[in-house]
PDB file with SEQRES, HELIX, SHEET and CRYST1 records, atoms N, CA, C and O in Angstrom:
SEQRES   1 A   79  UNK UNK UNK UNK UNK UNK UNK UNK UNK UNK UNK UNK UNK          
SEQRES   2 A   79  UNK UNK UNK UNK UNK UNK UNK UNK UNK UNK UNK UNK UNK          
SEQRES   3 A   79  UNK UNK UNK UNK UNK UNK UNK UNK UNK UNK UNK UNK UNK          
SEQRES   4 A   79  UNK UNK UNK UNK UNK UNK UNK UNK UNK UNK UNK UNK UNK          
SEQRES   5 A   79  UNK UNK UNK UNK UNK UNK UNK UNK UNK UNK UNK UNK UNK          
SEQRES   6 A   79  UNK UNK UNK UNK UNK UNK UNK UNK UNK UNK UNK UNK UNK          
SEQRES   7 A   79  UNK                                                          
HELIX    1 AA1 UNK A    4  UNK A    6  5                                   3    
HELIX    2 AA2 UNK A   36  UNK A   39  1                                   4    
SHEET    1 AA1 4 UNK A  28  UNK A  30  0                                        
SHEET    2 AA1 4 UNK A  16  UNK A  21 -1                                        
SHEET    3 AA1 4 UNK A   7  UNK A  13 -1                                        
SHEET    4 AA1 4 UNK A  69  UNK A  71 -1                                        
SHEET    1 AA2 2 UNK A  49  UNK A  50  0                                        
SHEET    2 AA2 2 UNK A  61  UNK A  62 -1                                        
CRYST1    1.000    1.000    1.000  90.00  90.00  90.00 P 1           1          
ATOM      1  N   UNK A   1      65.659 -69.090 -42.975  1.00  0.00           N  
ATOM      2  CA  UNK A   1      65.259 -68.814 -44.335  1.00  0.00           C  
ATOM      3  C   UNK A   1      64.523 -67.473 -44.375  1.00  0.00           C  
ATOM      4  O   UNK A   1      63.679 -67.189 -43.525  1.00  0.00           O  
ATOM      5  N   UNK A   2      64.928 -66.482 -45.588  1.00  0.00           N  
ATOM      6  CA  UNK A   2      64.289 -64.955 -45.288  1.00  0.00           C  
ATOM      7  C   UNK A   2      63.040 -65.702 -46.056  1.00  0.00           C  
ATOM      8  O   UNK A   2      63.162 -66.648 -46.834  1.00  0.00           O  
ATOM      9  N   UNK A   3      61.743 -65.030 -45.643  1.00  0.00           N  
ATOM     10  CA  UNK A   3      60.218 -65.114 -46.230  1.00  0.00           C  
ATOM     11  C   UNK A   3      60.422 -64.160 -47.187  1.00  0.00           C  
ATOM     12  O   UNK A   3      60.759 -63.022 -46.861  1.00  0.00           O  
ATOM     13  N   UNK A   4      60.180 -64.636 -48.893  1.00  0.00           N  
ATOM     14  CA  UNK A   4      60.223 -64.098 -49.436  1.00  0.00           C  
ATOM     15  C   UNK A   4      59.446 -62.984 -49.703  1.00  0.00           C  
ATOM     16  O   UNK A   4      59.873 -62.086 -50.428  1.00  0.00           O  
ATOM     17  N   UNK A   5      58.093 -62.940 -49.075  1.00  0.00           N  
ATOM     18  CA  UNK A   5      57.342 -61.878 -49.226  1.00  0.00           C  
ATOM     19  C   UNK A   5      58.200 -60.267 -48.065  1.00  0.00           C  
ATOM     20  O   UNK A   5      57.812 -59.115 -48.257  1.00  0.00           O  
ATOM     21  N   UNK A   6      58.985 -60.505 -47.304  1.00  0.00           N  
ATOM     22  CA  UNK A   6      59.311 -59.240 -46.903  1.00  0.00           C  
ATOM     23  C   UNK A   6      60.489 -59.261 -47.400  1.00  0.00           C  
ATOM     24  O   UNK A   6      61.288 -58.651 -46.688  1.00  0.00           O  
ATOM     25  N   UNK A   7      60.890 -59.667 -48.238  1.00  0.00           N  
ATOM     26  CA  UNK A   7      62.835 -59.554 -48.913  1.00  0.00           C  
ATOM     27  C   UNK A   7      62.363 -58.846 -50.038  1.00  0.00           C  
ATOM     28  O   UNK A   7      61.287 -58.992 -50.617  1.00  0.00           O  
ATOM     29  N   UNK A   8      63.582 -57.806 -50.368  1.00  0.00           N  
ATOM     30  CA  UNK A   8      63.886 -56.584 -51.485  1.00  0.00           C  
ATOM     31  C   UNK A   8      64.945 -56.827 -52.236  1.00  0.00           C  
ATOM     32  O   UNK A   8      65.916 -56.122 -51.960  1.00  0.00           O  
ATOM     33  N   UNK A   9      65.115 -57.748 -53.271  1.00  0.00           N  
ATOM     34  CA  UNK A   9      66.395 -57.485 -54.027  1.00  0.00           C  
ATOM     35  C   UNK A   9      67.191 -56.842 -54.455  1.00  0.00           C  
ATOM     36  O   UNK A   9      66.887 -56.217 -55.470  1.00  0.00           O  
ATOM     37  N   UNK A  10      68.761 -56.663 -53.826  1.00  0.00           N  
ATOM     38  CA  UNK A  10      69.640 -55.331 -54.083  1.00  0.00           C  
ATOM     39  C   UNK A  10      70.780 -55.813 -55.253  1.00  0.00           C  
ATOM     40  O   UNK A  10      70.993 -56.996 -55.518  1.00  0.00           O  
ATOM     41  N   UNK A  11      71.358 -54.852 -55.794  1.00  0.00           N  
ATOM     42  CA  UNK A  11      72.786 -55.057 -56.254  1.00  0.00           C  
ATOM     43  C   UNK A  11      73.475 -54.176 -56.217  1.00  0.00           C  
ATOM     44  O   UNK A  11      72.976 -53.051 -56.205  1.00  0.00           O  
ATOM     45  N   UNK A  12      74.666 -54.319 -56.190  1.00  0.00           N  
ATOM     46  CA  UNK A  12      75.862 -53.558 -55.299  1.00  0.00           C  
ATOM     47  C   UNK A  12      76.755 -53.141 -56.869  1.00  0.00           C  
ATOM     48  O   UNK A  12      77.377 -54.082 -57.362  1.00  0.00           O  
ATOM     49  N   UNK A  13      76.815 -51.643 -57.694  1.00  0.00           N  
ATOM     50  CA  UNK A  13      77.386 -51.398 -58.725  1.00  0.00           C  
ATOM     51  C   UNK A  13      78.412 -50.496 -58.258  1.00  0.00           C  
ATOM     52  O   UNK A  13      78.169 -49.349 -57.882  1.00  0.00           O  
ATOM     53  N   UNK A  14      79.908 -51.179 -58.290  1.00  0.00           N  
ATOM     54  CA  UNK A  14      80.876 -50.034 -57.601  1.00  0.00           C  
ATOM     55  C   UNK A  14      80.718 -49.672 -56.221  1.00  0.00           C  
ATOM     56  O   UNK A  14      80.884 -50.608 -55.439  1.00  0.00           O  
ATOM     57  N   UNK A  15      80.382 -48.321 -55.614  1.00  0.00           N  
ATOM     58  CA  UNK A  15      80.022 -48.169 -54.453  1.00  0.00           C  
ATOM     59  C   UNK A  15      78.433 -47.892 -54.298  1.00  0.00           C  
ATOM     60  O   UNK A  15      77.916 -47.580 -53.225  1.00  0.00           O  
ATOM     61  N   UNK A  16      78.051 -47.977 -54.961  1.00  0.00           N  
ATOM     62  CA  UNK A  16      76.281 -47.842 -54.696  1.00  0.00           C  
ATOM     63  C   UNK A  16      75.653 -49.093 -54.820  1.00  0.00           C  
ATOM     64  O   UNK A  16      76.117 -50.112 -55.332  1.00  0.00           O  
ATOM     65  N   UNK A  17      74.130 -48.852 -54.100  1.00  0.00           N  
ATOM     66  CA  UNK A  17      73.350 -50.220 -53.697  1.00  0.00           C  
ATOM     67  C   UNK A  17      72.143 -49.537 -54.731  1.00  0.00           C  
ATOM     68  O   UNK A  17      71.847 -48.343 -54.691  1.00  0.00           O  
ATOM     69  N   UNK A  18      71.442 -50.648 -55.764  1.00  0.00           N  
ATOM     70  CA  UNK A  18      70.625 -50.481 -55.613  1.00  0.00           C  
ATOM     71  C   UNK A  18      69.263 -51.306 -55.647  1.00  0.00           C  
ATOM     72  O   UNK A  18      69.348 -52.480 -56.009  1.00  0.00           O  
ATOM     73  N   UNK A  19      68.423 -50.962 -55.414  1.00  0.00           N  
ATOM     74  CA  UNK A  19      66.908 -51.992 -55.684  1.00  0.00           C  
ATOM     75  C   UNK A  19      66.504 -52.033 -56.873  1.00  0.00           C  
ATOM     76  O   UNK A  19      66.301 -51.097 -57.646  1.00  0.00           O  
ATOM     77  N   UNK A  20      66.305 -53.860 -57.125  1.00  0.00           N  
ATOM     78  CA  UNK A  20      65.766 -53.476 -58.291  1.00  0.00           C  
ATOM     79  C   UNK A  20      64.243 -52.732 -58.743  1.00  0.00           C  
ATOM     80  O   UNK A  20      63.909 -52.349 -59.865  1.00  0.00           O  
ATOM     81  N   UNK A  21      63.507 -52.681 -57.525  1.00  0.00           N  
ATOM     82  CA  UNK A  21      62.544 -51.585 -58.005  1.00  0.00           C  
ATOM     83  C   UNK A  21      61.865 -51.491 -56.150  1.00  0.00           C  
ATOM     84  O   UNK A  21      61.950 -52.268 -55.199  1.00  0.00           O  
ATOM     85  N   UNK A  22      61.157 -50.007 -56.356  1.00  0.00           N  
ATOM     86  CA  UNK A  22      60.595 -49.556 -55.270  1.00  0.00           C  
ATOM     87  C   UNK A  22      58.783 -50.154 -54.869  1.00  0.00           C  
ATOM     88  O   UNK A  22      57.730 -49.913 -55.460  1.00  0.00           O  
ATOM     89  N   UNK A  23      59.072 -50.999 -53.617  1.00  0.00           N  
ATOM     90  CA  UNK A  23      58.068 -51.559 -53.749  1.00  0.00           C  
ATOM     91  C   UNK A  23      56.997 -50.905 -53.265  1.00  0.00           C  
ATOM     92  O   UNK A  23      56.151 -51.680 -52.818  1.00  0.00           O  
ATOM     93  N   UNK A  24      56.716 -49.752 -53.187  1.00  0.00           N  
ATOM     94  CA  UNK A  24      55.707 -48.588 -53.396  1.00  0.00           C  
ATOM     95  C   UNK A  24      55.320 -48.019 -54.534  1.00  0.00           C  
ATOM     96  O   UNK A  24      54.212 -48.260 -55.012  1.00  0.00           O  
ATOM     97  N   UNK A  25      56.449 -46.951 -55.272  1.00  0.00           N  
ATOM     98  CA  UNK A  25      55.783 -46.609 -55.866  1.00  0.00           C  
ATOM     99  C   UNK A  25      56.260 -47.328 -57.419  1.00  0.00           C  
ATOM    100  O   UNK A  25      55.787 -46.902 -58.473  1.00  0.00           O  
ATOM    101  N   UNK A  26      57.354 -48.577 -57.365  1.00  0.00           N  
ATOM    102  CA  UNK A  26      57.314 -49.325 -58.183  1.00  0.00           C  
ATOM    103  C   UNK A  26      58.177 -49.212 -59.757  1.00  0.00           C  
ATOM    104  O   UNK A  26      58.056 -50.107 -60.593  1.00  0.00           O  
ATOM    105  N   UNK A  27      59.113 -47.023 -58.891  1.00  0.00           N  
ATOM    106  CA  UNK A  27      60.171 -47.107 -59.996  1.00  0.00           C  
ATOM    107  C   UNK A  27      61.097 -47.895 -60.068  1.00  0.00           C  
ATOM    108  O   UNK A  27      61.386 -48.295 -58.940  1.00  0.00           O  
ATOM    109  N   UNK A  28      62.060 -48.563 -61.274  1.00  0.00           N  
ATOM    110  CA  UNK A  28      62.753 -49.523 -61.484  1.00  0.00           C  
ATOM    111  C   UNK A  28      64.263 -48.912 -60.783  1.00  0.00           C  
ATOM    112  O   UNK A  28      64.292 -47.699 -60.574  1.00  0.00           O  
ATOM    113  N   UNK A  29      65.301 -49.602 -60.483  1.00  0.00           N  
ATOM    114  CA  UNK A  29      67.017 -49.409 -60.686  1.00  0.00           C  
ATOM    115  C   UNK A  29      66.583 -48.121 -59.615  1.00  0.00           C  
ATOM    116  O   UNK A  29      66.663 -46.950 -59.987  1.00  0.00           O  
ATOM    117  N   UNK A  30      66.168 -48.459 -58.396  1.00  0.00           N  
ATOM    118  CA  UNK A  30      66.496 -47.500 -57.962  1.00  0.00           C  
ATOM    119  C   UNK A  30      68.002 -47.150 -56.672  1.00  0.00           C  
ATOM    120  O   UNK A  30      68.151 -47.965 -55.762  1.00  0.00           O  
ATOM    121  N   UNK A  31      68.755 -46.193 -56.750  1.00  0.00           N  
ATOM    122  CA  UNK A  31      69.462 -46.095 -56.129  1.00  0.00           C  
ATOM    123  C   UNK A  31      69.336 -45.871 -54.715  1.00  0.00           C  
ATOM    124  O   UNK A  31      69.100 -44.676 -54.541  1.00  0.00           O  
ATOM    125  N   UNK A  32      69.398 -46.605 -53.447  1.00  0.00           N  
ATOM    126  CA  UNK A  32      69.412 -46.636 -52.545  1.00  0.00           C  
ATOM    127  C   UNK A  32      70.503 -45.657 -51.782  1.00  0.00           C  
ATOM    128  O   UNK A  32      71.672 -45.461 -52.115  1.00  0.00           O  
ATOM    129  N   UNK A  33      69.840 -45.142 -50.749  1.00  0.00           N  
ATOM    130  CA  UNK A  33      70.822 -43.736 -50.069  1.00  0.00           C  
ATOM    131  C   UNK A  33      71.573 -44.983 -48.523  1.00  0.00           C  
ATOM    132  O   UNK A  33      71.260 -44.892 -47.336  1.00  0.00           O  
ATOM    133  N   UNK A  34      72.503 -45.943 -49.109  1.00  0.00           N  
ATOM    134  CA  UNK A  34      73.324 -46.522 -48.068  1.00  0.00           C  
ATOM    135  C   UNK A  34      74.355 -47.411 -48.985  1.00  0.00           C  
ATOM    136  O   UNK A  34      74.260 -47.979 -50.073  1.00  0.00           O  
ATOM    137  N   UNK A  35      75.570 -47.221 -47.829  1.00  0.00           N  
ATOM    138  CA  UNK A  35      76.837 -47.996 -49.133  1.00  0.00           C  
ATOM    139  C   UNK A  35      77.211 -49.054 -48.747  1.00  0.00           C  
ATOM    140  O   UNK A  35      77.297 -49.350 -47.555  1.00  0.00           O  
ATOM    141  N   UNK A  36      77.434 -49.640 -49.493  1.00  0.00           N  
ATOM    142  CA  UNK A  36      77.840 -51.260 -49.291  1.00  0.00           C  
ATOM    143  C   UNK A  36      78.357 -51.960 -48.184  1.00  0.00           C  
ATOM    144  O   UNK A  36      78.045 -53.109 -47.872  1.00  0.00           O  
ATOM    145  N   UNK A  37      79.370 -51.035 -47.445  1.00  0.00           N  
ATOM    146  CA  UNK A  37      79.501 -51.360 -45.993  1.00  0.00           C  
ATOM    147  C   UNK A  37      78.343 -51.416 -44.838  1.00  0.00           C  
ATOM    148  O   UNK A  37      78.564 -52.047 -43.805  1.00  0.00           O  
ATOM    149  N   UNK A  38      77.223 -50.803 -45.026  1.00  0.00           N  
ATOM    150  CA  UNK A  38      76.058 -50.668 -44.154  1.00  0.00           C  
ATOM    151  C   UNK A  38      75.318 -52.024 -44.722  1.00  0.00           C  
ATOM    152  O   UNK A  38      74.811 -52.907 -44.030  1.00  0.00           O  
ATOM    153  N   UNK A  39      75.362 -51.984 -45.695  1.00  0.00           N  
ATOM    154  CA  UNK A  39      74.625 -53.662 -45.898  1.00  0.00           C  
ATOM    155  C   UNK A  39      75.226 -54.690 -45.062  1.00  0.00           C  
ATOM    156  O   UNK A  39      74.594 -55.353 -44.240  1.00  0.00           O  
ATOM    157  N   UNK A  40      76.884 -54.834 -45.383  1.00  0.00           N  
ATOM    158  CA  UNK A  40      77.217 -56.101 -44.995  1.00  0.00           C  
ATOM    159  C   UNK A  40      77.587 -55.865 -43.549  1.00  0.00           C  
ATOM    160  O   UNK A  40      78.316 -56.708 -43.027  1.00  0.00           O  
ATOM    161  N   UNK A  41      77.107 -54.637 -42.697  1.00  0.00           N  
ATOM    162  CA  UNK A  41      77.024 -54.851 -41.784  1.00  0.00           C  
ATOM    163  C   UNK A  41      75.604 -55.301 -41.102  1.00  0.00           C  
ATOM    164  O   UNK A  41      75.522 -55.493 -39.889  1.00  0.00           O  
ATOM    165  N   UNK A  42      74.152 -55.498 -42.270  1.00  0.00           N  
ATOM    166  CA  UNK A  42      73.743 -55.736 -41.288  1.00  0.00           C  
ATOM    167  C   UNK A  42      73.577 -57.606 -41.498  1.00  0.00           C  
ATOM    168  O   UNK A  42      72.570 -58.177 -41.078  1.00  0.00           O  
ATOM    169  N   UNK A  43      74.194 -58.019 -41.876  1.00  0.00           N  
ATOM    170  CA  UNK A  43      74.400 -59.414 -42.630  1.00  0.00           C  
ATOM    171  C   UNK A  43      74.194 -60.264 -41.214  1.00  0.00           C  
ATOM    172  O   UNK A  43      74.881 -59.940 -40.245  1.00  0.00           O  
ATOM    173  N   UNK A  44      73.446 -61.121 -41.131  1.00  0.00           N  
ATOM    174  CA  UNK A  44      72.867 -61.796 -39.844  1.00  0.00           C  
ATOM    175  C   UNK A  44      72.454 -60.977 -38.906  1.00  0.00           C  
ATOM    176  O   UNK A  44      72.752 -61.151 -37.724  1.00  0.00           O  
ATOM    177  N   UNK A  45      71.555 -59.770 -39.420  1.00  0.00           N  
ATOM    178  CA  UNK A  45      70.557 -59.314 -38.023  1.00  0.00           C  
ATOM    179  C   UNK A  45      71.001 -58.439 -37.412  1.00  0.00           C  
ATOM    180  O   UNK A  45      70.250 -57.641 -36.851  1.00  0.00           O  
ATOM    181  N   UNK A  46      72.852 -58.293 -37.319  1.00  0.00           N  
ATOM    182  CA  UNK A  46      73.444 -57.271 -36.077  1.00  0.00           C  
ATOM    183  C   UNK A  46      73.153 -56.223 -36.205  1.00  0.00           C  
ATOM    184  O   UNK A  46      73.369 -55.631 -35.148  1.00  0.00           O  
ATOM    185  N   UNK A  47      72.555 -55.267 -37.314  1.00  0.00           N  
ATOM    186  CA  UNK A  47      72.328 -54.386 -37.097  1.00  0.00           C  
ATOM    187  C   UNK A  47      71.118 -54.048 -37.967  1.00  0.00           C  
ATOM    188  O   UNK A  47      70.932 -54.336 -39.149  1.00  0.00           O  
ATOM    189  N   UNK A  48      69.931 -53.021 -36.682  1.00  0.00           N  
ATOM    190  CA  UNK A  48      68.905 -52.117 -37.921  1.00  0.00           C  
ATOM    191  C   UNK A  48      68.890 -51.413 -38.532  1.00  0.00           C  
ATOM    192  O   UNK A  48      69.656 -50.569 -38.068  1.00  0.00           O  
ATOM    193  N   UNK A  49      68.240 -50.854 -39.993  1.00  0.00           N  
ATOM    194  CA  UNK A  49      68.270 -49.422 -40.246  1.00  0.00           C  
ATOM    195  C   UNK A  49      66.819 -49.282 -41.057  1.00  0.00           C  
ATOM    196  O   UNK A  49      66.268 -50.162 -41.719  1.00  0.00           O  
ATOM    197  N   UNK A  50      66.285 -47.700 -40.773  1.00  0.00           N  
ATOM    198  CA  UNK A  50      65.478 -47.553 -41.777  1.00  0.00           C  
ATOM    199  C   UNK A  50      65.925 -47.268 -43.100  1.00  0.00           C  
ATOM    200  O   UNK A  50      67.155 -47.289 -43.132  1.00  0.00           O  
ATOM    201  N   UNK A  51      65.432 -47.021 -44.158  1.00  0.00           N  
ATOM    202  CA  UNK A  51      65.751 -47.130 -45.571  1.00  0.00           C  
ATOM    203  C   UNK A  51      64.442 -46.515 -46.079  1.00  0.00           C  
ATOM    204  O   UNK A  51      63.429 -47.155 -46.359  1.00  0.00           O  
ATOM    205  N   UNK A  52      64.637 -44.866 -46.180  1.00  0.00           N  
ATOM    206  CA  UNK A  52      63.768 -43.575 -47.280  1.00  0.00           C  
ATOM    207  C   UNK A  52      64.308 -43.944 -48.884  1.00  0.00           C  
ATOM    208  O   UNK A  52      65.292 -43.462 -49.444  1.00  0.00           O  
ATOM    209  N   UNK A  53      63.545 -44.739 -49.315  1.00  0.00           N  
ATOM    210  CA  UNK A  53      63.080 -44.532 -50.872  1.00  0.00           C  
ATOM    211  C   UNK A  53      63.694 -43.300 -51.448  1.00  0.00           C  
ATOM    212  O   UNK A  53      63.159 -42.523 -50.658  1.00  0.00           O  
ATOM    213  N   UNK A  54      64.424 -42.505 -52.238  1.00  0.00           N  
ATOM    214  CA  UNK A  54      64.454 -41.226 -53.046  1.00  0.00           C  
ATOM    215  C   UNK A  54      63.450 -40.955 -53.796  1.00  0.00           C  
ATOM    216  O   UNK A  54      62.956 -39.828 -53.759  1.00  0.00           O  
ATOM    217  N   UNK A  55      62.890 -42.060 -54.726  1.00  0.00           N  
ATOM    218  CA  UNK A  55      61.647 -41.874 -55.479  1.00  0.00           C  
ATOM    219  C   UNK A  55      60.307 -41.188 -55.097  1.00  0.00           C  
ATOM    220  O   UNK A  55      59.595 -40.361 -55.667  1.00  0.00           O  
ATOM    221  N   UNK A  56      60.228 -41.919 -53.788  1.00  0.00           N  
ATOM    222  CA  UNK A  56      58.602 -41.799 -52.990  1.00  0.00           C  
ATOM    223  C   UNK A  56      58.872 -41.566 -52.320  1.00  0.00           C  
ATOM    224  O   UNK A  56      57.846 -41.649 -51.646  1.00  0.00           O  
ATOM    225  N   UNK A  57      59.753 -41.160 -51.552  1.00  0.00           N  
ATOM    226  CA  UNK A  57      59.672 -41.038 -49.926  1.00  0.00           C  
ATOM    227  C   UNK A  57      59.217 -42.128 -49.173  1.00  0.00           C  
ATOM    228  O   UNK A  57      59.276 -42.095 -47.944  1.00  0.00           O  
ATOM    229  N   UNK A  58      58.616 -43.421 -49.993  1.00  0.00           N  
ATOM    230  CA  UNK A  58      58.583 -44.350 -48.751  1.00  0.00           C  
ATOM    231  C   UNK A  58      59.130 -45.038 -47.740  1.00  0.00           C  
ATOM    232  O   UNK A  58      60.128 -45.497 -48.296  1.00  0.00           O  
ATOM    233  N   UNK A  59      59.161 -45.465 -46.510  1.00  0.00           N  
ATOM    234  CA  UNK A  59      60.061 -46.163 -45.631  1.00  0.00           C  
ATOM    235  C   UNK A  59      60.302 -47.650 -45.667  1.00  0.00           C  
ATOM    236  O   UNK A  59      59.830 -48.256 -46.630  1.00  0.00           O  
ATOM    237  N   UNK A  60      60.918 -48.269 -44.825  1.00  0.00           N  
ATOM    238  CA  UNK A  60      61.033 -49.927 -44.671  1.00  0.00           C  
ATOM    239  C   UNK A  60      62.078 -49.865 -43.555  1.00  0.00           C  
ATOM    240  O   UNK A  60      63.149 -49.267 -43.646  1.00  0.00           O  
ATOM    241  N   UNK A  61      61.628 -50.579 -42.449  1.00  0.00           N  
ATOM    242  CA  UNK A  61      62.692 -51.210 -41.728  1.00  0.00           C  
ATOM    243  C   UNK A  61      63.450 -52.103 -41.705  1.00  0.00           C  
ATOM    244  O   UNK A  61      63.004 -53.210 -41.403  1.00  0.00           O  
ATOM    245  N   UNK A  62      64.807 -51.959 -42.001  1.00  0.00           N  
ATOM    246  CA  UNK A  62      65.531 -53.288 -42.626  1.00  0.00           C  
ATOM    247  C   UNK A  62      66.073 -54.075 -41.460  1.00  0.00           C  
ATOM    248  O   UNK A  62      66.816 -53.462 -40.694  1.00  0.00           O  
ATOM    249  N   UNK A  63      65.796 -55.413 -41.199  1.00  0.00           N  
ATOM    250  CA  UNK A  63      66.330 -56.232 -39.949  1.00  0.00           C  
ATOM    251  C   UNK A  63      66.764 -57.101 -40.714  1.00  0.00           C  
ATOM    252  O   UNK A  63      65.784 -57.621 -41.248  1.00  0.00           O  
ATOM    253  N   UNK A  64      67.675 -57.550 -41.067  1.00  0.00           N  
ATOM    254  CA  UNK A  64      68.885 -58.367 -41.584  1.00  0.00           C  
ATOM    255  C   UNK A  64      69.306 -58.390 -43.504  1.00  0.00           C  
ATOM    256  O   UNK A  64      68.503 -57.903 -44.299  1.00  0.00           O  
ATOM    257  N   UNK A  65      70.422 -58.917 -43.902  1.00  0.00           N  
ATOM    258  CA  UNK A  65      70.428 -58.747 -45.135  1.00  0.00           C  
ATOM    259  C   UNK A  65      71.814 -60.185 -45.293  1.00  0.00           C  
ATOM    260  O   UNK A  65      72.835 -60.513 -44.688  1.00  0.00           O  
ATOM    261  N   UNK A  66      71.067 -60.628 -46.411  1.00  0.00           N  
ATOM    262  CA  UNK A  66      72.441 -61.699 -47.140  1.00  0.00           C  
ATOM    263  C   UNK A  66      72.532 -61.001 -48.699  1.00  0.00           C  
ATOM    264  O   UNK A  66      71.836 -60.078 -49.121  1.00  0.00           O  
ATOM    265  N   UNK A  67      73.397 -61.590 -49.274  1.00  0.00           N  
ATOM    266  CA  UNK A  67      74.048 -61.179 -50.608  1.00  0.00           C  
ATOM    267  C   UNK A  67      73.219 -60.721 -51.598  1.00  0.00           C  
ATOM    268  O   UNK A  67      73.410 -60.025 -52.594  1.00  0.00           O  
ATOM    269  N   UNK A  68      72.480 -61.133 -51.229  1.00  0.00           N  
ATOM    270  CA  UNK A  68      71.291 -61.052 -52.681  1.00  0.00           C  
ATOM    271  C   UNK A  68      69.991 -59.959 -52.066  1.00  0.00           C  
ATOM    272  O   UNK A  68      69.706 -59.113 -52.914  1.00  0.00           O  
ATOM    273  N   UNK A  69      69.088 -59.824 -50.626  1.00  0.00           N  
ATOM    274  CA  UNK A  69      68.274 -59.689 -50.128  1.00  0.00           C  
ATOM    275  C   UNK A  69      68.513 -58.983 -48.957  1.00  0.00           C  
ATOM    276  O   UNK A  69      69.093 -59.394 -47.952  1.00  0.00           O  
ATOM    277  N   UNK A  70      67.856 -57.512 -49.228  1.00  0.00           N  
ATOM    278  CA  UNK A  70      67.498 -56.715 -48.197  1.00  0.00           C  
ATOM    279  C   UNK A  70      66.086 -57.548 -47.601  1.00  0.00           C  
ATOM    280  O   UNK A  70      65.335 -58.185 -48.340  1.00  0.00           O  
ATOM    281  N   UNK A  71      65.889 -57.394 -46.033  1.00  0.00           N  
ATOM    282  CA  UNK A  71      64.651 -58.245 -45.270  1.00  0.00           C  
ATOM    283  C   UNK A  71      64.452 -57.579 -44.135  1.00  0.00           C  
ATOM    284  O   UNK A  71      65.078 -57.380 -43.094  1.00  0.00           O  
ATOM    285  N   UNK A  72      62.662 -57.066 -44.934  1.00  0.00           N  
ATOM    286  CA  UNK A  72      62.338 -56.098 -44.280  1.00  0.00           C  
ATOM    287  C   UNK A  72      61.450 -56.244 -42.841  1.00  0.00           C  
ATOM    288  O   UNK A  72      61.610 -57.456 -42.697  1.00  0.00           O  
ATOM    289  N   UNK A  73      60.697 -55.876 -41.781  1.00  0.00           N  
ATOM    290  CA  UNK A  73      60.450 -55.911 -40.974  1.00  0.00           C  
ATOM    291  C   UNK A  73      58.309 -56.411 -41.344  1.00  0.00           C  
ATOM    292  O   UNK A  73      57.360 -56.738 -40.631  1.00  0.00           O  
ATOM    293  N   UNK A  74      58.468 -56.244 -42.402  1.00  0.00           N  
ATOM    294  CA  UNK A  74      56.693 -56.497 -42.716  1.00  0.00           C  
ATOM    295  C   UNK A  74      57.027 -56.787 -44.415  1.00  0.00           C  
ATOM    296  O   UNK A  74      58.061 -56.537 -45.033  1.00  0.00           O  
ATOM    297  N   UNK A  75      55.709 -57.423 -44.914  1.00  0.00           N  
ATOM    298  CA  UNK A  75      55.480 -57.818 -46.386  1.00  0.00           C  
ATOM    299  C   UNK A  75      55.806 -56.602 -46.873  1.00  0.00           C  
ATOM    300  O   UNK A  75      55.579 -55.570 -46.241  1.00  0.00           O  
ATOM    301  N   UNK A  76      56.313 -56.624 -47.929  1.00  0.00           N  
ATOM    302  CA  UNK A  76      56.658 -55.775 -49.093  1.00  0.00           C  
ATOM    303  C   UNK A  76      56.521 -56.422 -51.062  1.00  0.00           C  
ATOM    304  O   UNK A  76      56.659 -55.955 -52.192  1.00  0.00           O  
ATOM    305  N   UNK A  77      56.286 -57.308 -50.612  1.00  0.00           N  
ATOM    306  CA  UNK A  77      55.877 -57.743 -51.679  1.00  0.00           C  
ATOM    307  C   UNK A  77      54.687 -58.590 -52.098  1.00  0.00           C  
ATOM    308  O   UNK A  77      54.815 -59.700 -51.580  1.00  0.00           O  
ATOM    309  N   UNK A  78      53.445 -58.503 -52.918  1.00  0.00           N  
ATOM    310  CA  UNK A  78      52.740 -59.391 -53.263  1.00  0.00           C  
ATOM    311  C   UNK A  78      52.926 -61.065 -53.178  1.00  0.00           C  
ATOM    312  O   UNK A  78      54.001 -61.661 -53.250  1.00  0.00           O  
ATOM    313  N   UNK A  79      51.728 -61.600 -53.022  1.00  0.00           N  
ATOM    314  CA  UNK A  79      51.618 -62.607 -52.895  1.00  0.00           C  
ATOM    315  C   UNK A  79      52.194 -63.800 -53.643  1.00  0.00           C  
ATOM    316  O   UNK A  79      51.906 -64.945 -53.294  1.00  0.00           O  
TER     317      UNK A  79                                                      
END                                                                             
């Protein structure tokens, strides 16, 4: 089960991914710089990647992802 406090909700429009918001600096619809094939490759864990924000420049290490949920390596979300 992903802990919801380090999962990032994505959606996949055409060929772009995006979040529904940056959990830094908290802009909405943001477009994520990775394409839909890099997600569902990392679908059960097989693969890592970091993930730079465009908005903020912030980071996140992503260690696994299912359909709905990028899951990040530490909390990213409030309690």
């Amino acid at each position: 089960m992903i802990p919801l406090r380090n999962s990032l909700p994505y959606d996949i429009v055409r060929n772009d991914v995006f979040a529904q918001d940056c959990p830094f600096c908290r802009s909405s619809h943001v477009h994520l710089p990775i394409k839909p094939d890099d997600v569902k490759s990392m679908y059960g864990g097989a693969r890592k990647l970091t993930l730079i924000f465009p908005c903020c420049h912030g980071s996140l290490r992503i260690i696994d992802a299912d359909q709905d949920y990028l899951l990040a390596n530490r909390p990213i979300r409030g309690k």
